[in-house]
N, C-alpha and C positions, 0 to 999 in steps of 0.2 A: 324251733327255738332251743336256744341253749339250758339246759338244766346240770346242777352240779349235786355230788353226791358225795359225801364226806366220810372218811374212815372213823370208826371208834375202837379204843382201847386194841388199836394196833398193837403189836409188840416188837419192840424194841430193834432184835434183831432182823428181822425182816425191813424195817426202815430203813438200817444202815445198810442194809443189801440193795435198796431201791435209791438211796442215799447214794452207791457207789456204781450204780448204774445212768443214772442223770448227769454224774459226774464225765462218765466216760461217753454217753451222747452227746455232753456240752465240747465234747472235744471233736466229734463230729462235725458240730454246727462250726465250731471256730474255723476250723479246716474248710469247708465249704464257702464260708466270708471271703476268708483269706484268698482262695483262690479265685470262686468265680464270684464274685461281688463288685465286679468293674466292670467297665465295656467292649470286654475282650470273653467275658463270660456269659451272666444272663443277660447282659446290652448287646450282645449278640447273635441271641435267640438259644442259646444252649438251655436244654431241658433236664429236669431230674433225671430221667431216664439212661440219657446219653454219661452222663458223672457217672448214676450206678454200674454203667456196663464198663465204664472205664475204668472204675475204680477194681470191677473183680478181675477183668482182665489182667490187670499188672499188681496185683496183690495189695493193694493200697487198703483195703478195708479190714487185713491181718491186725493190725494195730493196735486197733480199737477194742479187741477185745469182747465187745458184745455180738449176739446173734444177729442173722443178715434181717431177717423183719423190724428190727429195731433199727439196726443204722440207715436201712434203708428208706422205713419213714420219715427219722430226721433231716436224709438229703432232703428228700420231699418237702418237709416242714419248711427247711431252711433255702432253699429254693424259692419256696414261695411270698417268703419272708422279704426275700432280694427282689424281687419281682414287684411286691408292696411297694416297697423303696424307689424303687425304679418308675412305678406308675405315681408316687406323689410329688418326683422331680419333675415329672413332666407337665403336671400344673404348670408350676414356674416357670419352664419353656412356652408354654400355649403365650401366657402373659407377654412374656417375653416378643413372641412372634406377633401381635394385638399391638405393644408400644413401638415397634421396627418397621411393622412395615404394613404399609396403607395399602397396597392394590389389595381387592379381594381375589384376583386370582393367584397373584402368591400368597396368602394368605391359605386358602384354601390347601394347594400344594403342598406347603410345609406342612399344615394338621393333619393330612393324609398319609405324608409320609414319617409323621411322628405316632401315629396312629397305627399304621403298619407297620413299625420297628426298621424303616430302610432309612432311619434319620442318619446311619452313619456313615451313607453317600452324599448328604448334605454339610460343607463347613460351615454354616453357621450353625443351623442343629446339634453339629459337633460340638460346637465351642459352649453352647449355651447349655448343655446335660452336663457335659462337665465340669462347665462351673455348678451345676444346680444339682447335680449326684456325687456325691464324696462317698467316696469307699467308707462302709458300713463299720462296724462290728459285733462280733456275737454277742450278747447280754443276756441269753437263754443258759442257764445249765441247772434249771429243775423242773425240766418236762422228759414226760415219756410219751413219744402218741403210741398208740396200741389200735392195728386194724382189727376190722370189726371179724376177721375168721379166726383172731389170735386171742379171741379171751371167753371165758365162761363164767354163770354167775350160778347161786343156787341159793335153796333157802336150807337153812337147819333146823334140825327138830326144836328149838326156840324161836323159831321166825324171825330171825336174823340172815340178814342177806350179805353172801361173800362173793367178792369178784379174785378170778382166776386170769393173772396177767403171768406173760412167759419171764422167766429172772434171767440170769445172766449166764446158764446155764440151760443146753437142750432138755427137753421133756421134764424141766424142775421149774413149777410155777409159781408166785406168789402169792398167796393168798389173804387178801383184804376185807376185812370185816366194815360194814357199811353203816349208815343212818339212817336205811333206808329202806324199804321193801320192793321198791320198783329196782327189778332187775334194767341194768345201763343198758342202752342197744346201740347198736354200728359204730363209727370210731370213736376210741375213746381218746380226751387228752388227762394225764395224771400232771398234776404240779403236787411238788412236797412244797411245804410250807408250815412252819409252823409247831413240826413233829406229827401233825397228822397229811395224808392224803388227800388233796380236792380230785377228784375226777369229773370232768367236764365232759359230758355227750348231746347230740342232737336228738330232740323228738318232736315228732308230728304235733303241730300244734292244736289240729283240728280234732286231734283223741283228748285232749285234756275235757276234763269237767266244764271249767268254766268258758271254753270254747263251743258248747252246745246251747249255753243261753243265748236267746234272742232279742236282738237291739230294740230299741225305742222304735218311734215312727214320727219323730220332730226333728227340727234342725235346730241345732244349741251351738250359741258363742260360746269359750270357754277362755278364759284368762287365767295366766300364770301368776302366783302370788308366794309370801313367804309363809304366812302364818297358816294359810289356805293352800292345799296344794293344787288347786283349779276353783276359781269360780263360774259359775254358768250363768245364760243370760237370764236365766228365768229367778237370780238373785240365791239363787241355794249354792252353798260352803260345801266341799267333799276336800277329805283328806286333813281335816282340822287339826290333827296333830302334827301334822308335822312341824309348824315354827315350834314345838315347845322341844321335838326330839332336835330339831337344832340346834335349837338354843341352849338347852342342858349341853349335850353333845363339846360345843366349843365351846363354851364355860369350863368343864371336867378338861376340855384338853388344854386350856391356857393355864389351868391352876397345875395340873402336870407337868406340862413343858416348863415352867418355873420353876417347881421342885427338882426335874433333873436336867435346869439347866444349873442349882445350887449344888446342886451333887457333882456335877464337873467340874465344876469350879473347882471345889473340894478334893477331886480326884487331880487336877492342876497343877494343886498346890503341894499337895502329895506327891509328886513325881518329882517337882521341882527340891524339894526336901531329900530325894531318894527313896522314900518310904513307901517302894515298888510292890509292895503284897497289900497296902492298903487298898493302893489303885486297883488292882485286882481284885480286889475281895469287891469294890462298888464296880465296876463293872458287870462280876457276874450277878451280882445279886440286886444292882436295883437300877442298872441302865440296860437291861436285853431289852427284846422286839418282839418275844413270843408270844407275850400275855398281848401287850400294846395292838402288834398285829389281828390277834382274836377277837380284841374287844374290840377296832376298827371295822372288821367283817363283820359283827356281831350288828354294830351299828348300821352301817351300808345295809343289808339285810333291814333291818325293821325300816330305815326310811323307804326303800323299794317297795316293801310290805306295803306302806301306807300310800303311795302313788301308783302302784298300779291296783288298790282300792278305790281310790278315788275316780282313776280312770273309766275301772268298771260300773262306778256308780253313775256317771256320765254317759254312758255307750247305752244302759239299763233306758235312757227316757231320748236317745239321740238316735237318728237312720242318718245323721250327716252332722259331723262335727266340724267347725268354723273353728280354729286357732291361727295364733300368728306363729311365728318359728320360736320354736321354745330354746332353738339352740344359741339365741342370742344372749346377751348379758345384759342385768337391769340396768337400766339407764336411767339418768336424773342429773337434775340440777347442780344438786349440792353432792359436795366433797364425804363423803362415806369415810366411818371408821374405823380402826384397825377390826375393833367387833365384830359388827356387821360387816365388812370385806371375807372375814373368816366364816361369818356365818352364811351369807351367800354364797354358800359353794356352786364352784363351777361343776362340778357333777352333779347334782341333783337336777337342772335344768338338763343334762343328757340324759337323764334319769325318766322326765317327767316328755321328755319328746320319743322318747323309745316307748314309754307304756302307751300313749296316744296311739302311733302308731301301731304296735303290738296289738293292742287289746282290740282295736279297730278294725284290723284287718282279722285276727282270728274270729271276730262276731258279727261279720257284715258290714259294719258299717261305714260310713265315707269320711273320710278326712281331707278336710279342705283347708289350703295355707294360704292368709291372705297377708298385708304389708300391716303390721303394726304399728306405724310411726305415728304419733298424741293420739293413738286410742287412750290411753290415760289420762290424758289432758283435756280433750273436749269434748264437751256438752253433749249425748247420744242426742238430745231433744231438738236444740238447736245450732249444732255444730260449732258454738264459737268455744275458743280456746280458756279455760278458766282458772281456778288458783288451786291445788290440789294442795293436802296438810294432811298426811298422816295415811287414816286412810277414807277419807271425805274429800269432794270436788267439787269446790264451791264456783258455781257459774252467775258470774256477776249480769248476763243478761237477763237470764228465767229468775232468778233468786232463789233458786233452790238448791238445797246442800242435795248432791248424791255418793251412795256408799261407791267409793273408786272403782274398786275390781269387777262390781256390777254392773257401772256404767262403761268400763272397757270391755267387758265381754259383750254388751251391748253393740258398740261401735265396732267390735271385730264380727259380729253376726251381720251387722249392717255393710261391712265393709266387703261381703261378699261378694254384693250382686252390685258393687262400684263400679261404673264402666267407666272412670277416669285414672282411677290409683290403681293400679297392678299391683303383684309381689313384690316387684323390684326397682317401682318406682322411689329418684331419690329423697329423701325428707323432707329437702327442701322444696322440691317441686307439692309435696304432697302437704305440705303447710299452705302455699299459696295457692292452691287450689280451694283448701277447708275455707281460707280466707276470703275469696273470689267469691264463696258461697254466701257465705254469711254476711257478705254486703252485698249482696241481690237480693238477700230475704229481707234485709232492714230497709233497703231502697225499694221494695216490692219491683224490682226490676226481672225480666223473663231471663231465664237460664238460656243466654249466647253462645257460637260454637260454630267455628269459622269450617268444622270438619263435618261433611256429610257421613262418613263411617260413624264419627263417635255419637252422631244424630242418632243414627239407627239403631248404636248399641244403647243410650241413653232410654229409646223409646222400648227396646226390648227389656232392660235392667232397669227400674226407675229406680233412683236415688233415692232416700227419704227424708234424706238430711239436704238437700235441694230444693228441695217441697215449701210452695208457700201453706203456711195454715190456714 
């Protein structure tokens, strides 16, 4: 897993050296775009390798100014950046070849040879990358990667840990004062940002601490919530702060964004006047990114904190965890607003489906995705669809109010061992289905089923919400 490590009380000058080193990588990467970022380049098959040997060959890499370990990983970087690019166009091709053409043996053919990069023996393949890959460009120029035999770390007689990356100069290295005591291992990536240093490296996940605790030995539903950062089927709340750090969070940033959108204004108006040093003066002092930026990560950080807390407290009583895809977006009825649209951040559910994941697999335990379509809507008792308000789900046939997110972590644990609704069954099917059910329960009629297969998975998975009482 990824782990980051942050400089303190850097100085100055050494910034601006690392500062004027990113600078002349980022010209690296641009160069690399520019050239092979089309399908004459890496749509080609051309490899980092092949650049670097070309580039010392014909002196091309004089330019740049920095040492060969450095530009050389940036090709690499940037290489593989194109290569991203390149494998997310080709989605849009598969699709493509899905809505053209019906045989499955061409079918087949085509994903093969787009699979194996010989799509540029095929014109239609041709035609369809190129409209669906557009020449890139660089957006990178404050990374350094640093291989893992180019840096050293140590501790000082303070127990302060320094990392030793190479500068822009042979045998003259940087040295970075950290937050940290775990010396970085294998390659590092540095981004400036901000005036200090992030350094980003890989470690084994299975040395951490909390990778030695041992899972539950139950199977728990878990549902996605705002105020809740998961609730479980067995009705217990983990991660309870988090709706209040949200909700602070975009409150302080709408009351901000206000003030300096009043300060622009201000500054607007002042140009328009000519009175050029005032705009200046609120620029530097009360519209920068530095503070804003810090306090953003500072934020991002404690919600993290709090969901893969929550996670772990779930994995603590779980050997097999039932979720739906967390990477969806909450869905409902009614029209959301500006608020809450801001408060719902779309990262916190990438958030909350990476710590499932993560902590799942660093601690044993099984993670299972099933289709979440009116798990919040119906009845776990008796499947029919009811009136949900806030966060209670009022089922007009039982008559009993149930707490929402309880009753959907319910129906997501139930929805495991469904042998009619799959992952990717569509909603609508998966509506008429719940429906289909609960008029055979009210009609005391037997569960029909014109398929011998789904007989046999029915008799091996029984349904509960099928079930007469």
């Amino acid at each position: 897993m990824t782990r980051i490590a942050y400089s303190t009380g850097l100085n100055p000058g050494k910034y601006a050296a690392l500062l004027e080193q990113v600078r002349r990588l980022g010209r690296v990467r641009s160069e690399v775009w520019q050239l092979y970022g089309s399908v004459a380049g890496v749509g080609s098959g051309l490899r980092d390798r092949q650049v670097r040997d070309q580039w010392l060959a014909d002196g091309s890499h004089l330019q740049f100014g920095v040492l060969a370990n450095a530009w050389k990983e940036a090709v690499r970087d940037a290489m593989g950046d194109i290569a991203a690019n390149l494998e997310a166009a080709k989605v849009d091709v598969r699709r493509a070849v899905f809505r053209s053409r019906s045989d499955p043996s061409e079918r087949r053919r085509l994903l093969a040879a787009l699979r194996a990069n010989r799509w540029a023996a095929d014109p239609f393949l041709t035609r369809q990358l190129r409209k669906h890959w557009r020449r890139g460009k660089n957006r990178t120029h404050d990374q350094i990667v640093v291989r893992a035999d180019q840096h050293n770390s140590y501790l000082d007689g303070y127990g302060r840990m320094w990392l030793a990356v190479p500068g822009l100069k042979r045998r003259q290295m940087a040295r970075i004062p950290l937050s940290t005591s775990i010396a970085p291992t294998g390659t590092l990536r540095l981004i400036l940002r901000g005036g200090r240093v992030e350094v980003h490296y890989q470690m084994d996940a299975s040395q951490m601490r909390s990778s030695q605790r041992p899972c539950g030995d139950q199977t728990i539903g878990v549902d996605k919530g705002y105020t809740e950062a998961l609730t479980d089927s067995e009705g217990a709340h983990h991660g309870d702060r988090l709706g209040e750090l949200l909700s602070s969070e975009s409150d302080r940033l709408k009351e901000r964004k206000r003030r300096r959108a009043k300060l622009r204004s201000i500054a607007n108006t002042a140009a328009m006047r000519g009175d050029h040093a005032k705009v200046c003066r609120i620029k530097a002092n009360n519209l920068g990114t530095v503070k804003r930026n810090r306090q953003a990560a500072q934020h991002r950080a404690r919600v993290r904190t709090e969901i893969f807390t929550a996670a772990h407290r779930v994995v603590d009583k779980a050997a097999t965890v039932v979720a739906e895809d967390l990477t969806k977006r909450f869905a409902g009825r009614k029209t959301l607003g500006k608020n809450m649209n801001r408060r719902l951040a779309e990262w916190t559910r990438g958030v909350t489906a990476e710590a499932l994941a993560s902590v799942s697999e660093r601690r044993g335990s099984a993670l299972v995705h099933v289709n979440a379509a009116y798990t919040s809507q119906a009845c776990h008792r008796c499947g029919r669809l009811g009136r949900r308000s806030g966060d209670r789900l009022h089922c007009t046939s039982c008559g009993v109010v149930w707490q929402a997110d309880v009753n959907a972590a319910i129906n997501i644990l139930q929805r495991a061992g469904d042998p009619d609704i799959a992952l990717h069954t569509p909603y609508q099917k998966v509506k008429q289905i719940l429906k289909d059910r609960t008029d055979r329960h009210r009609t005391r009629l037997p569960v029909q089923d014109s398929s011998s297969v789904t007989a046999k998975r029915r008799a091996n998975y029984p349904n509960r919400s099928a079930k007469s009482d």
